[in-house]
PLY file of the C-alpha trace (Angstrom):
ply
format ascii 1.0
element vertex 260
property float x
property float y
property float z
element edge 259
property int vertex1
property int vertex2
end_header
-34.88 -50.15 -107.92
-31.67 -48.85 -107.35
-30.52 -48.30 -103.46
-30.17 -44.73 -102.26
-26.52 -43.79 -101.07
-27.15 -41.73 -98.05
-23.84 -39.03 -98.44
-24.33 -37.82 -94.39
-22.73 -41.05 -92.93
-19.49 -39.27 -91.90
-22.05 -37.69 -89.76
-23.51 -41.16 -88.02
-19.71 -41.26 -86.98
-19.35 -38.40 -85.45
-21.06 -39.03 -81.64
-18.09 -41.77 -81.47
-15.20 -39.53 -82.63
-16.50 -37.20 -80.36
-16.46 -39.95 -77.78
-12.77 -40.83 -78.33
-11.73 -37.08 -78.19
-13.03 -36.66 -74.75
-11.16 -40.49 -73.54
-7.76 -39.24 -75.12
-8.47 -35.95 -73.27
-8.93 -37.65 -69.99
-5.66 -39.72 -70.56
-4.01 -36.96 -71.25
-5.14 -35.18 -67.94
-4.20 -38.34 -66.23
-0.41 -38.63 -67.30
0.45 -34.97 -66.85
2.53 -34.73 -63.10
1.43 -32.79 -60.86
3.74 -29.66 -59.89
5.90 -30.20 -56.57
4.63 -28.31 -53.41
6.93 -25.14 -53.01
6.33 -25.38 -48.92
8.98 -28.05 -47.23
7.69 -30.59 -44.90
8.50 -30.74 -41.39
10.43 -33.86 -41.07
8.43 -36.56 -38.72
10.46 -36.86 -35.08
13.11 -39.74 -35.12
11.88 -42.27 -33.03
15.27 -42.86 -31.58
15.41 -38.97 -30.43
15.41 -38.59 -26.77
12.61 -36.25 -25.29
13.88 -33.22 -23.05
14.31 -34.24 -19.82
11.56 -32.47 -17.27
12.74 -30.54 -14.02
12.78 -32.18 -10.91
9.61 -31.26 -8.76
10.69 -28.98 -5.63
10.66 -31.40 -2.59
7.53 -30.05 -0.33
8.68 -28.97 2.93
7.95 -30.64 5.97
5.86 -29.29 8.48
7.26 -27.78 11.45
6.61 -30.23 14.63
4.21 -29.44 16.58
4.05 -27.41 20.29
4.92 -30.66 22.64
3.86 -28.42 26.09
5.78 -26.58 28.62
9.51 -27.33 28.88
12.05 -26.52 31.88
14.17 -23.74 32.27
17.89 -23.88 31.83
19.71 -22.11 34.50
20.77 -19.41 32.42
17.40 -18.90 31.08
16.45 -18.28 34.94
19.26 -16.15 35.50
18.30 -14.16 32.54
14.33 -13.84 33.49
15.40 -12.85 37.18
18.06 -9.92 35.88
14.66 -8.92 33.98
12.29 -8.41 36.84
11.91 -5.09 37.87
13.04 -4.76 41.62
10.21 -2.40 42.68
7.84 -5.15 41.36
8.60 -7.74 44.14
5.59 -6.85 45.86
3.81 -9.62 43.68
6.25 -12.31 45.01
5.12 -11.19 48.72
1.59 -11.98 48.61
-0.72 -14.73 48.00
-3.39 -14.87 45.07
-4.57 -17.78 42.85
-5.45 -15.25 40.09
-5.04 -11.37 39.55
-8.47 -10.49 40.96
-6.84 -11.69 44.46
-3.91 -9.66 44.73
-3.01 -7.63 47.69
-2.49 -4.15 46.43
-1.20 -3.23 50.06
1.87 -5.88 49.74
2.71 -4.75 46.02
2.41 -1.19 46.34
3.56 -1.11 49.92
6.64 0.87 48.77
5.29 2.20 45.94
6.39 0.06 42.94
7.78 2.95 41.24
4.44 4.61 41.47
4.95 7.45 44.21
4.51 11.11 43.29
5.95 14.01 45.49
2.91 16.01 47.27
2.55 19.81 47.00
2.81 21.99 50.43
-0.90 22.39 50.08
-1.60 18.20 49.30
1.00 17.49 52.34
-0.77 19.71 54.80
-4.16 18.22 54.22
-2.37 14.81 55.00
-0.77 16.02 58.01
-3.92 17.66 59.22
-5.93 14.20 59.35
-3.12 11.59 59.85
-0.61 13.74 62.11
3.40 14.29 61.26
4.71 11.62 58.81
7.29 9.30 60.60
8.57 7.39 58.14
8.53 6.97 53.86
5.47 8.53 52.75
4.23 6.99 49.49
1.81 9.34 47.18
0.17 6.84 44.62
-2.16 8.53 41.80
-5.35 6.97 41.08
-5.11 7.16 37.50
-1.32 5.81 37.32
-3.13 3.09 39.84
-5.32 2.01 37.62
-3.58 2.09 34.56
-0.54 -0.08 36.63
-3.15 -2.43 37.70
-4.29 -2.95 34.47
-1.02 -3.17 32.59
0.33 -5.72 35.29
-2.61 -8.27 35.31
-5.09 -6.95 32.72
-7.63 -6.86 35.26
-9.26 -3.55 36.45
-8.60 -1.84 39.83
-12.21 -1.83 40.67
-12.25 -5.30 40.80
-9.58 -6.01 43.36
-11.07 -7.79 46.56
-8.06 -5.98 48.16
-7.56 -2.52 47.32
-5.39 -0.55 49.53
-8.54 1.95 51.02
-8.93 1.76 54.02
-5.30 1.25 54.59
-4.42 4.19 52.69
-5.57 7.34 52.48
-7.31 9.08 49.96
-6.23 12.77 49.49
-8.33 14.61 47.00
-6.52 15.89 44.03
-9.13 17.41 41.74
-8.61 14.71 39.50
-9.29 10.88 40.52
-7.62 11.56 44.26
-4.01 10.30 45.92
-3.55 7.09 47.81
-1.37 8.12 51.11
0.86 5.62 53.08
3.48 6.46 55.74
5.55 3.35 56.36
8.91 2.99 58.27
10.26 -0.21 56.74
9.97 -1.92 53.82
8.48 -5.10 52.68
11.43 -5.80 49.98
12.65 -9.48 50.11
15.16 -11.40 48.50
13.78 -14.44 45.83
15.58 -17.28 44.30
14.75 -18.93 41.48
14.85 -22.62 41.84
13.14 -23.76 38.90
10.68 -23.08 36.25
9.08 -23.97 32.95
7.72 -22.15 29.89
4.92 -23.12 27.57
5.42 -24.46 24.24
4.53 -20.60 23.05
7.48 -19.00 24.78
4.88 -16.99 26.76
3.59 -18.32 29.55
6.15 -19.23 32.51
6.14 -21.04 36.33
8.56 -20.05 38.45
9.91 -21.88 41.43
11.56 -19.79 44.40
11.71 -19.33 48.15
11.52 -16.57 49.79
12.90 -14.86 53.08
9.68 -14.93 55.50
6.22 -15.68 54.12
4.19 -13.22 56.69
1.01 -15.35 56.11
2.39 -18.66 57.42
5.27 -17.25 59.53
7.82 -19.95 57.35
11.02 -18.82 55.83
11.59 -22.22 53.58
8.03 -22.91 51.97
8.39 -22.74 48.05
6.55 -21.29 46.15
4.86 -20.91 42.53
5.05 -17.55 40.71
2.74 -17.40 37.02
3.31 -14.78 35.08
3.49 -13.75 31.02
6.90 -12.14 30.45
6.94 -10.80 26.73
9.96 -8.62 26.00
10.95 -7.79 29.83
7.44 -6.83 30.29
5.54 -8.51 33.60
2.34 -9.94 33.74
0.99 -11.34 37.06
-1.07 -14.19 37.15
-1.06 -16.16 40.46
1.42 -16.93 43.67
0.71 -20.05 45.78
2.41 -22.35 47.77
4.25 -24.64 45.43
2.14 -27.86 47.32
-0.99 -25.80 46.77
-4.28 -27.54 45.51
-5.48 -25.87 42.22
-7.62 -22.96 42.80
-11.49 -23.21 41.89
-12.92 -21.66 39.21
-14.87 -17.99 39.89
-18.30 -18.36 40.35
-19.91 -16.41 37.60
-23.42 -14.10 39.24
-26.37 -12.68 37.27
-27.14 -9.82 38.73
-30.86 -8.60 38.27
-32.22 -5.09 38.79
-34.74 -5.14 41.87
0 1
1 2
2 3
3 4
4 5
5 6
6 7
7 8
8 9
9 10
10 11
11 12
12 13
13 14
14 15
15 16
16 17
17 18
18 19
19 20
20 21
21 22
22 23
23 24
24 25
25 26
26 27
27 28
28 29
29 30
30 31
31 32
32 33
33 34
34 35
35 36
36 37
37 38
38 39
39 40
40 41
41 42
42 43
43 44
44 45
45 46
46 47
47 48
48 49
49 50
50 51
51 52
52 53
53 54
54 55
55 56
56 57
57 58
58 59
59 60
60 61
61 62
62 63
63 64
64 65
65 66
66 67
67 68
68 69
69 70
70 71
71 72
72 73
73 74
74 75
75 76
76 77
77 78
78 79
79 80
80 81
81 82
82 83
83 84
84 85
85 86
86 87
87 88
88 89
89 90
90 91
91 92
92 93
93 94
94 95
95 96
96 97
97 98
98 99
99 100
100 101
101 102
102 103
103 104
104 105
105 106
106 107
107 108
108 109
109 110
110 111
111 112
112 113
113 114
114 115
115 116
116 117
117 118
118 119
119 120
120 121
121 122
122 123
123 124
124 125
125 126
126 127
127 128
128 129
129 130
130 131
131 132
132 133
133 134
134 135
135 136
136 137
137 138
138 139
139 140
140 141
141 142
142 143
143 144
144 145
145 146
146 147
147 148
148 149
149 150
150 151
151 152
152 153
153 154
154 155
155 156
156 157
157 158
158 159
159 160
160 161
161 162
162 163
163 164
164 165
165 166
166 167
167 168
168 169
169 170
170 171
171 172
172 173
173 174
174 175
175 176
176 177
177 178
178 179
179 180
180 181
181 182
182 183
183 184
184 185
185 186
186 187
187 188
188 189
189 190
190 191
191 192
192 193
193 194
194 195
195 196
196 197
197 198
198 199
199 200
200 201
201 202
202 203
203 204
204 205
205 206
206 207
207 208
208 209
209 210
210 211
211 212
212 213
213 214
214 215
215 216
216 217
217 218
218 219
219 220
220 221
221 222
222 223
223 224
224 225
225 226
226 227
227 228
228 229
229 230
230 231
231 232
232 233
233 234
234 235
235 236
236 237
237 238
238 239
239 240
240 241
241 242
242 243
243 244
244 245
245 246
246 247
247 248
248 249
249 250
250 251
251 252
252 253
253 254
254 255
255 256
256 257
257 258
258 259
């Protein structure tokens, strides 16, 4: 029997030519370059290239040195305080007091610290009627300018004084807070030397040293003595006056007082 020629075996070939098509494709796809990249590179730092230098950081400032306490006057410094002192304020360098509450009013405003008014007729002849002809300086001290002097010199309030000047003076009645009415025929005025002083490490607080003529308390005319007092742009504040050999002063005892 004769063997049948089967005419379709180009087509048993064709899953491998189809095979090598699609490997010769791939080669193809393989060896064609690739474009260039139109964007430039940014070329990689030389190693060798020096970084910018950085600034210098701003030293830090020291602190300013500390307050090392009270320091002593130079003698121009004294000279400059004393030039400064109002001369109808010597009246606090002519009485004792370990703090403000202790002044005595009748010293300071014994010729009337700059204080005195000028009465009326009317104010002058209800003086004269209870105290008789005035014989010598007549001071005429407002309440209100009292009090507000009081507190501006020692920032302590008249009414508590333990020595205001009534009794010694009189009180004339103004329609307002009254006049306080002294007739003196001297004056009280001394001359004080500065011997020495100190300051506090604020600039505010200062003790000065100084003798006076006559110290009408102990009858001595060469005992020193301590003045305290803030002076802040020419401007007097009383604090205490004592003996320079004076013991610190004890501390105010401080009261309850309870409604009976």
């Amino acid at each position: 029997m004769k063997k049948r020629v089967c005419r379709n075996s180009s087509l048993r070939r064709l899953p491998t030519l189809l095979l090598a098509v699609i490997l010769l494709a791939g080669c193809a796809a393989q060896a064609t370059p690739t474009p260039a990249s139109t964007d430039t590179a940014a070329p990689s730092p030389s190693p060798t290239a020096s970084a910018p230098a950085e600034a210098a950081p701003s030293p830090t400032p020291s602190p300013a040195p500390a307050p090392e306490g009270p320091r002593a006057l130079t003698q121009a410094e004294l000279e400059e305080l004393y030039a400064s002192l109002p001369p109808e304020q010597r009246g606090f360098f002519l009485c004792t007091y370990d703090r403000p509450e202790e002044i005595d009013w009748n010293e300071v405003l014994y010729d009337g610290a700059g204080l005195s008014v000028e009465l009326t007729e009317e104010q002058l002849d209800d003086y004269t009627y209870y105290n008789g002809e005035v014989i010598g300086a007549l001071e005429a001290i407002p309440v209100k300018a009292l009090e507000e002097f009081v507190w501006y010199k020692t920032w302590t309030r008249y009414d508590a004084t333990r020595n205001p000047l009534f009794p010694d003076w009189y009180w004339l009645d103004d329609g307002d807070k009254g006049i306080y009415c002294f007739d003196h025929g001297d004056s009280n005025m001394q001359p004080i030397e500065f011997t020495a002083g100190t300051v506090d490490e604020y600039g505010y607080e200062y003790k000065l040293y100084y003798t006076r003529a006559y110290d009408y308390k102990t009858y001595r005319s060469d005992r020193p003595f301590v003045l305290t007092a803030s002076v802040v742009d020419g401007n007097w504040r009383y604090i205490s006056n004592v003996p320079a050999d004076a013991p610190e002063p004890l501390p105010l005892l401080e009261m309850d007082y309870v409604d009976s």
